[in-house]
C-alpha positions in Angstrom: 0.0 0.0 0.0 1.1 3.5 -0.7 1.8 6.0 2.1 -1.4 6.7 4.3 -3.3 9.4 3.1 -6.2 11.6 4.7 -9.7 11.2 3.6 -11.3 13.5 6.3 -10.1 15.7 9.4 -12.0 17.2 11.9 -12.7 18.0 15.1 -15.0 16.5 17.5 -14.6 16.9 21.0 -11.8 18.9 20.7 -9.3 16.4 19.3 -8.3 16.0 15.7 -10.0 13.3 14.2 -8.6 11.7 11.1 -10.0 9.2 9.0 -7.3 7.7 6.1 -7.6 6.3 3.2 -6.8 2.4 4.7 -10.3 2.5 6.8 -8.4 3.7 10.1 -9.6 6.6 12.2 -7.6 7.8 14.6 -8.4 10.1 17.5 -5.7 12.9 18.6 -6.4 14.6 21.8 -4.4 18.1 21.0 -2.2 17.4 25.1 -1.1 14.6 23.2 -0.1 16.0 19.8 1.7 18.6 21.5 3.5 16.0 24.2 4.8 14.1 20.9 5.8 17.4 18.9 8.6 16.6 16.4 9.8 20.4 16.2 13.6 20.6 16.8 13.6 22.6 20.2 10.9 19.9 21.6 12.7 16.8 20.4 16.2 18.4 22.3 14.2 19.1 25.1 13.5 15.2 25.4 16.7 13.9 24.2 18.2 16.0 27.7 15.8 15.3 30.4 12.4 13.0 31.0 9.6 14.0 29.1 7.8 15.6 31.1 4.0 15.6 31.3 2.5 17.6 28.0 0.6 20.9 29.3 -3.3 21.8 28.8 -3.5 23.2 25.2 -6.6 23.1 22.6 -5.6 23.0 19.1 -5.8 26.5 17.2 -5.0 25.7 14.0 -4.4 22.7 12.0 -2.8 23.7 8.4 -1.8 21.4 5.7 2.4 22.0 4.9 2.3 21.3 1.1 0.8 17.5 0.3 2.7 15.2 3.1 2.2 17.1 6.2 0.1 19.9 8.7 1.1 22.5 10.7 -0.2 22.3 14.2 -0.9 25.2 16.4 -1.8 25.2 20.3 -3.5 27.2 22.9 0.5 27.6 24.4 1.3 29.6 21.6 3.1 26.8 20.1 3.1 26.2 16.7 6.5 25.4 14.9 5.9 21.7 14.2 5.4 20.3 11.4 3.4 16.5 11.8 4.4 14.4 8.6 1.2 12.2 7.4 3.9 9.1 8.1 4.3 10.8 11.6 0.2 11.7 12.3 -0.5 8.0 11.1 2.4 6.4 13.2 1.2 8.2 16.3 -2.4 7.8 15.8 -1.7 3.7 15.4 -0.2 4.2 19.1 -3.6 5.7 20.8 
């Protein structure tokens, strides 16, 4: 199968909902999204210390980044990474 690809995003309940092209729909509470944030400055900030526990944000934007990724904004002001579709579909496999 070709990479994962998303049929549908939206919110419900707060969280990013996506549904892909394989059937899966996957559920993405924004505390976690921003916990698992794959901008530079957040992945040095794990690779020195424990994560630590992701803090309250709601999602305030949710842009696509060409045709392979989004740009996801948080409540925290937030807003410099950018979530592959491998990465979004990887992650929501996890929940």
């Amino acid at each position: 199968m070709s990479s994962p690809r998303p049929l549908v995003l939206r919110l419900e309940g707060g969280d990013l909902v996506i549904e892909w092209n394989d059937g899966v729909t996957a559920r993405y509470p924004p505390d976690r999204l921003r916990q698992l944030c794959p901008c530079a400055t957040c992945k040095e900030r794990i690779a020195r210390a424990a994560p630590t526990e992701a803090p309250r944000v709601t999602l305030k934007e949710v842009k696509p980044v060409g045709n392979y990724a989004y740009k996801i904004g948080f409540s925290d002001g937030h807003d410099t990474g950018i979530y592959t579709l491998d990465y979004l579909y990887e992650i929501g496999q996890r929940s």
